[in-house]
N, C-alpha and C positions, 0 to 999 in steps of 0.2 A: 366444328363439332360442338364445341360451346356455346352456349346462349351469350348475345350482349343482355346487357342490363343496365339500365340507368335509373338514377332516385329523383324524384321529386320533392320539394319540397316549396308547395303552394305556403303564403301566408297570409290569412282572409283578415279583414278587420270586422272580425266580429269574437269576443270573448268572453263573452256573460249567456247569452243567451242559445245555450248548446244544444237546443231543437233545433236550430239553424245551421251548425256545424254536421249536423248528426245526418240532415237531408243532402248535405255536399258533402258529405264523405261517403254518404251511399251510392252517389254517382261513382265513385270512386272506387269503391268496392264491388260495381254491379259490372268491369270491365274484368273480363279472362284477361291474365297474363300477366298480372299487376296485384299486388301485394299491401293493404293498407299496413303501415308499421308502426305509427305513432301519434297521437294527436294530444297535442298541448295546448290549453287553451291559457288565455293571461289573463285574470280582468279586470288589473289597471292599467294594462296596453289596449285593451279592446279589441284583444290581437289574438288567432289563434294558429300553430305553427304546425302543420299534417304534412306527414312524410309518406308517403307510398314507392316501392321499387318493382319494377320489371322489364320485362323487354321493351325495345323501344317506342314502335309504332301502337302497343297498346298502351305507354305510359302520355301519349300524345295525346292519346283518343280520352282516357280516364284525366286526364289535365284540364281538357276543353271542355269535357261535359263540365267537368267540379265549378271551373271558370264563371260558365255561364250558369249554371244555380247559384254559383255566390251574384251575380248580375242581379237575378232574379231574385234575391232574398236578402239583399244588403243593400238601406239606404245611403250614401256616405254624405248627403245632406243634415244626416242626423249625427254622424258618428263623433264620438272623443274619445284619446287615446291619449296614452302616456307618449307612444311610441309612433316615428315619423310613419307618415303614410299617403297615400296619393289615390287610393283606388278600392273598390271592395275586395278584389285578389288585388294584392297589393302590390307581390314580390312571386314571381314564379321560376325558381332554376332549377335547372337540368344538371344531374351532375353522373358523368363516367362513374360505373361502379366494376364492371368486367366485359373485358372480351372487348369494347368501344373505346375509339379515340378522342381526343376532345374536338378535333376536329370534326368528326362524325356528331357528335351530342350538338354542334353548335347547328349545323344541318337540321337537326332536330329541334334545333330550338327557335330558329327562324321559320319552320314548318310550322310550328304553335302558332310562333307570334302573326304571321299572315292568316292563319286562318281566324285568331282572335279578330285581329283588326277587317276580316273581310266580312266574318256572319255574324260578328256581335258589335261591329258598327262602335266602337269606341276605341283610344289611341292607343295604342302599342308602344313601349319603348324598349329598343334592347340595352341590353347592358352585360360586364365585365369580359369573358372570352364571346360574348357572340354580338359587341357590343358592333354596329355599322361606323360608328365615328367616335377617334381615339377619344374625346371628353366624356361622352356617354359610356365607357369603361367602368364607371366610377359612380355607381349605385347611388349616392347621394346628392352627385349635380343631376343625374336623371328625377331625382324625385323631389330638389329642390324646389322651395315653396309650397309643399305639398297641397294638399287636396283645394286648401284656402284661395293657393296664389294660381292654381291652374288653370282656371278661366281667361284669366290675363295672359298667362304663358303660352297658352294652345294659339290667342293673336297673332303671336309674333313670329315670323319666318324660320327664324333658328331654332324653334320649339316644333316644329313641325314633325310629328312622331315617323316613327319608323315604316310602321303598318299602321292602319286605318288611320280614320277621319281624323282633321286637324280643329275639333269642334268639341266643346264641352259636354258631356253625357253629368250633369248633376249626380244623380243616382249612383253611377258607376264610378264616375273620374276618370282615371287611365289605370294602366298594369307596365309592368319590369315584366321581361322575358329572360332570362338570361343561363347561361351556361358557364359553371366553376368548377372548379377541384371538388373533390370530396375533401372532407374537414374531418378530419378526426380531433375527438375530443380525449384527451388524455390527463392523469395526474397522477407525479411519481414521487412517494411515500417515499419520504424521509426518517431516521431516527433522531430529530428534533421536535422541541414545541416551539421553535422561536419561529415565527411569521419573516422577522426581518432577515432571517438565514435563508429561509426560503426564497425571498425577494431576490438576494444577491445572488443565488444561483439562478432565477429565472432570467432577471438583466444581464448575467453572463451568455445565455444562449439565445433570448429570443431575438428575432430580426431586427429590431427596433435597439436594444441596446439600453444603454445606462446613459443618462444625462453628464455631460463634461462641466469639470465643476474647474475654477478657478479662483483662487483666495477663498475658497469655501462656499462660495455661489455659482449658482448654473450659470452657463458659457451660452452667450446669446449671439448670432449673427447678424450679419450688416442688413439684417428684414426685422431681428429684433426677435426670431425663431430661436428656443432653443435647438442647441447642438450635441445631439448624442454620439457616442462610440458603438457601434456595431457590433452586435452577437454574433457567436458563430452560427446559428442555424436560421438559414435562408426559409423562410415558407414559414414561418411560427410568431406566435403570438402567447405571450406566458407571464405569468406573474405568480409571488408568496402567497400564501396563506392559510391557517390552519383550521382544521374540522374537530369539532367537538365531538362528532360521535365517534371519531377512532382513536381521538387522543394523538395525533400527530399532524405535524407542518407536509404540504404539501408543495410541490411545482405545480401549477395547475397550468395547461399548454391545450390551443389550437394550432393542429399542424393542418395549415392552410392549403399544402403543394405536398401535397406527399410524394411526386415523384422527385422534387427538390430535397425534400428532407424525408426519407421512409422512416416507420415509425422505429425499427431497431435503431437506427442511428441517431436518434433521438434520444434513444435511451441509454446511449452508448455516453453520448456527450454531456449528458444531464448526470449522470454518473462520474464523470470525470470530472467536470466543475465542482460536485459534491464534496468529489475527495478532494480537493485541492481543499479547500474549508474544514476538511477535518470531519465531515458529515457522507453517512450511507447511505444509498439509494435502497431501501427494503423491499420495494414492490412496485407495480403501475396499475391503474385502474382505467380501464374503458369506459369513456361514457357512451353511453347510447352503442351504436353499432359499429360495426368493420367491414371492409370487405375479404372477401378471403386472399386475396394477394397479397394481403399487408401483413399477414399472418405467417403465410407460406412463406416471403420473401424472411419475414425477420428470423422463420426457424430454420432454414438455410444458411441462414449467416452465423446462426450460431453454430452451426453444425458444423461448419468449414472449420469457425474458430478452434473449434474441437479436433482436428484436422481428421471429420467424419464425412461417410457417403452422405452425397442428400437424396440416392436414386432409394427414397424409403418412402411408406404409406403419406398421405396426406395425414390420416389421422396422428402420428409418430412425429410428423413434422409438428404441426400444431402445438402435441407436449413437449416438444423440446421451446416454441416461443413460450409457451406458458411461466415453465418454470425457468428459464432461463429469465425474463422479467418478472415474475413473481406475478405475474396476471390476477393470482386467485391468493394472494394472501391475505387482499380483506374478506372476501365471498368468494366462492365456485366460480369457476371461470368454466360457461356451458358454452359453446361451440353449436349448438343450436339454437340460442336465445342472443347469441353476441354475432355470429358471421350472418351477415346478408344472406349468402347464397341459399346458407342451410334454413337457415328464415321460409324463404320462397320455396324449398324441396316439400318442409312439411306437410301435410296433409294432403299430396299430390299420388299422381298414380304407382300404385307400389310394380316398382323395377325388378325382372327376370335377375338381374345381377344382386339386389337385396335379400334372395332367399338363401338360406341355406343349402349345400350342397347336396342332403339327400331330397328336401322338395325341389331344389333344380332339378333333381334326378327324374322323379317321379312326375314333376310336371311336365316332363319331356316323354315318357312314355304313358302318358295319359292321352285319352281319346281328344287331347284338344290338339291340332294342326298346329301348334305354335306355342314351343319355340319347335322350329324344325331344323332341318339341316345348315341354312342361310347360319341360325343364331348358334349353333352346336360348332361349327367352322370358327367364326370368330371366339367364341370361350377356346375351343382348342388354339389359337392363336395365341388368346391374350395367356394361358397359361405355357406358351411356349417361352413367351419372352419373359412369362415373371421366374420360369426357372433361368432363362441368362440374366436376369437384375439379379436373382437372389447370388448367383456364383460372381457377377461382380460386387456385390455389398460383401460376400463374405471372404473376396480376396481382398478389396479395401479395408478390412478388421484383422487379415491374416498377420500373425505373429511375424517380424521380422522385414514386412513389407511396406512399413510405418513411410518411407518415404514414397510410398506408390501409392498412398490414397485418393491422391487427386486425381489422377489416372483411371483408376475402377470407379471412381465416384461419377465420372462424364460415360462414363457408358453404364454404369447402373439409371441416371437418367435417362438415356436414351429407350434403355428397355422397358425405364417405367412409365413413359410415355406411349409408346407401342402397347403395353400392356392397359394401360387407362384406355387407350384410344380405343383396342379391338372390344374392350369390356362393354363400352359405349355402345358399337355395333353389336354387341348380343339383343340387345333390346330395340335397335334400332331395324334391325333385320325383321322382327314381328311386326313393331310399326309398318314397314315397307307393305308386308304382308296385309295387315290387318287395311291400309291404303286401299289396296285390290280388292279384296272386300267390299269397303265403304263405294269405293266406285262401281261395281256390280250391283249395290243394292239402289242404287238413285234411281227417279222413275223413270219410262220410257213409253209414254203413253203417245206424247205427242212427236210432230219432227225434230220440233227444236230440245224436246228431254231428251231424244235418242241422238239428238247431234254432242249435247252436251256430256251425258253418259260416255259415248264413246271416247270424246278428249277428254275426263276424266281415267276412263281406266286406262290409256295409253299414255297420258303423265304417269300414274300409279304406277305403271309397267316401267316404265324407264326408268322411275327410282330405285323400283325393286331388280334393275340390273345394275346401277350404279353402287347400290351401297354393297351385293358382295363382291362386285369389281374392286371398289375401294378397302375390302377387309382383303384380298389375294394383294395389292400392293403391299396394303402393313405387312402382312403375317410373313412376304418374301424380304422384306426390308428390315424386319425385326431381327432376321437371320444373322446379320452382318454381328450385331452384340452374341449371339449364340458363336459364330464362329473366333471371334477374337477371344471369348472367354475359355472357347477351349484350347486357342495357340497360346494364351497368353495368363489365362487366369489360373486359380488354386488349382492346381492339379487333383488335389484328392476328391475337386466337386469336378471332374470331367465330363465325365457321364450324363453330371446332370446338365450341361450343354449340347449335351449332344441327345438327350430325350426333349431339351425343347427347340432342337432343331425340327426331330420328328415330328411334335406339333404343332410347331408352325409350316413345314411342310403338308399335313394335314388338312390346317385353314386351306392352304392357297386350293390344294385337290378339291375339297369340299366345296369353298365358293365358287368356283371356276362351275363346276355343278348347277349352282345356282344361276349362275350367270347365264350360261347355257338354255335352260329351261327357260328362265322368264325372257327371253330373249327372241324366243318364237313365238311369243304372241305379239313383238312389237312392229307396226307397220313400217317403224323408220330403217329399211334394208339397211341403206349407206351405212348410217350408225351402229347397227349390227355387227356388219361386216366388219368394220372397226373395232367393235370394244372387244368383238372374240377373236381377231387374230392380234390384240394387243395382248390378249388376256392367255393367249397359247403362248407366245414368247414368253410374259412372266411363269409358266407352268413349265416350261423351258429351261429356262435361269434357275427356277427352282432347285428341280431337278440335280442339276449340275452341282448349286451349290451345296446341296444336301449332302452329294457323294462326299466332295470337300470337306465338308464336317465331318461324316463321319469315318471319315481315313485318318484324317489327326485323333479323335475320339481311341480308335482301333490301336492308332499306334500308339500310344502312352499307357494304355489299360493292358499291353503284352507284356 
């Protein structure tokens, strides 16, 4: 149901001269499905750092065009820089932002790096997770000697890149491929001005640690290395320091592994080392972006702390990470300008589930075919389960049942997931629609338009049976929190389990409809036969379990 999404973050060497930035980030921008989000230019790095995020295979496609205009419009014969470099795109990685694994992103990043090295003819190397050999991991032996020593380097057998040619391109040099964590950039406000207080709480937690000191001198080993003691927070990189413009010392932190270290635990422990020092943690500040998991997860964990439901809005979640970190105690903490995801919603096509209830209304009895019954089915779904989420959050709140929160809290999830999910299909069900459509309208002049038209509108046909097939699974599965909340949950909310029993009862009737219909336009019998005698047993089970519901409903309300 969810989109992946991955960020790019190309680094061209080129920083002065932003007509050139400006024509490789129009590459960039001129790809659907991809997002330009930031562009930094340095110009005594000669460096300039462009971030773009979106789905995967368009952030590949908008990668390699940018790629190769930087080829085309960056000498590095000519270039100087503050900042190490090897190539006109210098540094190109892919990083998991939702819904993708890093496994999956590095897939995707070996897909770049071949087609770099195969249509632009200059060498490839990977590096960090999608690195082909354990040394080349390590971003800076891949780009050792930079652009100077690379002529020499491409000679010799060991230097032999990954993808393309083992040959000097002057102009170009070579490129980093690589695949990383997302990095969040963080810093958590203190009520001190001292920088050095600051310091000793970041050397308390980041990865790296504090230097071992003996007789008053750092502790060196048998290589002549110093030896540090070890933080507690695996994934981070962090050090003191103070800002003039808010008048306070900060921890300033890159959490390198957020799945090593998430950001609320972060701030958990950056908060305890404080207090151990006698100093408060007043707020945290975001730099740059987040993704929305990092958010969700940290206003979850608050929530539990609280020993509250987390089966509650996204938006709800969100303010409780806010202030539970203090997110917005220097500036507004917007949720549209800070989360990725909401980033890439903007300006995009406004959703059947965005309107308000009476243009829901009205746009459904207007002369337009859509939203119709498909999309009508799953809102009656999703508003079946969000009345079992609401009777489980308001039996996890119920006076006296303080030790049952955990309890209602896993199945107020449950129905707030059914409930997002079927919301999804309100709009997904006109897409379906609007598919049939689009394949109706293609030409059919020739043989081969009328071969193609026809497999077109008979994919379109079989999605538009798949997706209210998959809204009668949710809307029968969503039952199971309907029916537990009325054996088990607030009593005085019964009823309202058992009206979104009838709901989701509703959905499945409804879809099963839809399913039906677009069902006999489709050539593929077998499949048919299949998805409607699976889709009669769910209508089946339904059925049954409805009565169930509403006999315990019956009995308690006498």
């Amino acid at each position: 149901m969810e989109k992946k999404l991955i960020e790019c973050v190309p680094n061209f060497s080129e920083g002065v001269d932003m007509n050139i930035i400006k024509q490789i980030t129009n590459e960039i921008e001129a790809v659907d499905g991809v997002k330009l989000i930031d562009v930094d230019p340095g110009q005594a790095t000669n460096r300039t750092v462009v971030t773009f995020v979106g789905t995967p295979d368009e952030v590949i496609e908008a990668a390699f065009r940018a790629v190769k205009k930087a080829s085309e419009l960056i000498d590095m014969s000519k270039h100087k820089g503050a900042h190490p470099r090897f190539g006109a795109t210098d540094v190109c990685p892919l990083v998991p932002v939702a819904n993708i694994t890093m496994e999956e992103t590095v897939i995707y990043a070996h897909k770049l790096a071949e087609r770099i090295g195969k249509e632009l003819q200059f060498p490839v190397y990977c590096y960090e997770s999608a690195a082909l050999s354990a040394p080349r991991k390590n971003l800076a032996y891949c780009r050792s000697g930079e652009y100077e020593g690379l002529a020499d380097k491409l000679s010799k057998p060991e230097w032999k890149p990954d993808f393309g040619p083992a040959k000097f391109v002057p102009r170009t040099g070579a490129i980093a491929v690589g695949a990383r964590n997302f990095l969040i950039a963080v810093n958590f406000n203190l009520n001190t001005t001292s920088t050095r207080r600051a310091n000793a709480i970041a050397f308390d937690v980041r990865e790296k640690g504090r230097p071992v000191l003996e007789a008053g001198k750092k502790k060196l080993d048998d290589k002549g290395n110093e030896v540090y003691a070890p933080g507690t927070l695996p994934g981070t990189k962090a050090i003191g320091w103070f800002i003039d413009e808010y008048g306070v010392a900060q921890v300033s932190m890159n959490i390198t592994d957020i799945i090593q270290t998430p950001l609320h635990i972060a701030f958990d422990e950056v908060c305890r080392k404080a207090d151990a020092r006698g100093i408060r943690v007043t707020g945290t500040e975001i730099v740059g972006l987040v993704p929305l998991s990092a958010i969700l997860e940290a206003g979850k964990y608050f929530l539990k702390k609280q020993s509250r439901s987390t089966g509650i809005s996204n938006e709800e979640i969100i303010k409780i990470a806010v202030k539970s970190m203090g997110l917005d105690e220097l500036y507004a903490f917007d949720p549209k300008k800070k989360i990725i995801e909401y980033i890439l919603e903007d300006g995009g096509k406004k959703k059947l589930i965005d309107m308000n209830l009476v243009a829901f209304a009205n746009e459904t009895a207007s002369e337009s075919p859509a939203p119709g019954g498909g999309s009508i089915a799953a809102y009656m779904g999703a508003m079946g389960a969000g009345l079992g989420t609401m009777v489980a959050n308001l039996s996890s709140h119920k006076a006296g049942w303080d030790e049952r929160w955990e309890e209602f809290s896993v199945w107020a999830d449950k129905g707030k997931y059914y409930m997002d999910t079927l919301l999804h299909y309100v709009d997904e069900d006109t897409n379906a629609f609007n598919k049939i459509m689009d394949a109706f309208s293609l030409p059919k002049k020739t043989d081969q338009e009328k071969a193609s038209r026809k497999t077109a509108i008979q994919a379109a046909t079989r999605y538009a049976i798949e997706v209210p097939y998959k809204v009668m699974e949710l809307c029968y599965e969503s039952m199971e929190v309907m029916k537990a909340m009325a054996e088990f949950g607030n009593p005085n909310s019964v009823t309202d389990a058992g009206v979104g029993a009838l709901a989701a009862r509703s959905g499945v009737f409804g879809a099963f409809l839809n399913v039906k219909i677009n069902s006999a336009s489709l050539d593929d019998k077998a499949y048919v036969d299949k998805i409607l005698a699976s889709g009669q047993n769910i209508l089946e089970k339904t059925i049954i379990l409805e009565e169930e519901i509403l006999a315990i409903v019956e009995g308690k309300i006498r």
